[in-house]
N, C-alpha and C positions, 0 to 999 in steps of 0.2 A: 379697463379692457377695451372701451370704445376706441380713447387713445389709441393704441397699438394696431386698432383695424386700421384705423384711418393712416396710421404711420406703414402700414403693410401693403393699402391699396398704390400703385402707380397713378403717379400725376400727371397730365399732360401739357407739356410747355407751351409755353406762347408760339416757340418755333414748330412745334409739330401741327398744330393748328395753323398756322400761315402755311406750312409747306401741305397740308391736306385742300387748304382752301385752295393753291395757288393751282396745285393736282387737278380739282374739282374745276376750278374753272379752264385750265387748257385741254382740260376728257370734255367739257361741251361743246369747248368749239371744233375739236376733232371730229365730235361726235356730229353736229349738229347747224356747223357753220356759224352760230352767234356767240358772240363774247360772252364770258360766265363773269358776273361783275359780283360774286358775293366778297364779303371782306369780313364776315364775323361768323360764331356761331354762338348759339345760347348754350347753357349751362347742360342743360340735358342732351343738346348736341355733343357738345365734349362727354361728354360721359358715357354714350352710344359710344364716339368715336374710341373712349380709352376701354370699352368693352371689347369691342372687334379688332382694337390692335393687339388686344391679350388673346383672340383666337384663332384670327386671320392673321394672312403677309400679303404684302403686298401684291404679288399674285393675283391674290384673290380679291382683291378691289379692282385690279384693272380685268379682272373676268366679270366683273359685274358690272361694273361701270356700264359697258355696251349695251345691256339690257334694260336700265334707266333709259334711255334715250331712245330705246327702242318703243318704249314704253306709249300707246296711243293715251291710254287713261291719263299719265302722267302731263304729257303732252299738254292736251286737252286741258286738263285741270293744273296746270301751272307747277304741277309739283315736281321738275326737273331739278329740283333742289339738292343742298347738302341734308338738312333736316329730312328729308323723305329719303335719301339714300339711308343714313346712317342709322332708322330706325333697325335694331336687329331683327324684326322680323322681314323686316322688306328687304335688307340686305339679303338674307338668306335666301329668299324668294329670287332675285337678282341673280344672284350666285349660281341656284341651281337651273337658271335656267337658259334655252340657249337664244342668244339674241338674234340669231340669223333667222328665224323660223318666222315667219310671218303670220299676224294673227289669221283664223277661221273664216273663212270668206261664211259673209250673211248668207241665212238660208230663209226665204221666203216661209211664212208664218201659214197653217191650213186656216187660218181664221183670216188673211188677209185680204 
């Protein structure tokens, strides 16, 4: 039975992963002006990636994509990544939300 999961689940080629990475790095420089130089992903990346190609289309990664990059925490913290887009809860997060909106301007603390 395990068999026939595994022969049931969709596999993702070498080429679908080149052509996501090569996606991934011409959305940051669009996005963001600096070259995107990744060239691999781990194992669990693929495997995000073959989750979200079985729910999403492609639509729905270039509507998310903008929100990455919009992303200050991300920024900040380096995680402009493939590996941090294609986790499915961040995608989702991504997805829903709108990249044009700018975060909350600080509001001075009453204890400050």
């Amino acid at each position: 039975q395990r068999e026939k999961k595994l022969k049931e689940k969709k596999v993702i080629g070498v080429d679908v992963v080149k052509k996501f990475l090569d996606w991934f790095n011409n959305q940051k420089l669009k996005h963001t002006g600096k070259v995107g130089s990744f060239k691999s992903l781990s194992k669990t990346d693929i495997n995000n990636l073959n989750q979200l190609t079985e729910d999403y289309d492609p639509k729905d990664f270039n509507d998310a994509i903008p929100s990455l990059f919009a992303s200050v925490w991300a920024k900040e913290t380096n995680n402009q990544t493939p590996t941090h887009f294609l986790r499915v809860d961040n995608f989702n997060k991504f997805l829903n939300q709108d990249s044009t909106i700018a975060p909350p301007p600080k509001t001075e603390s009453l204890y400050d």
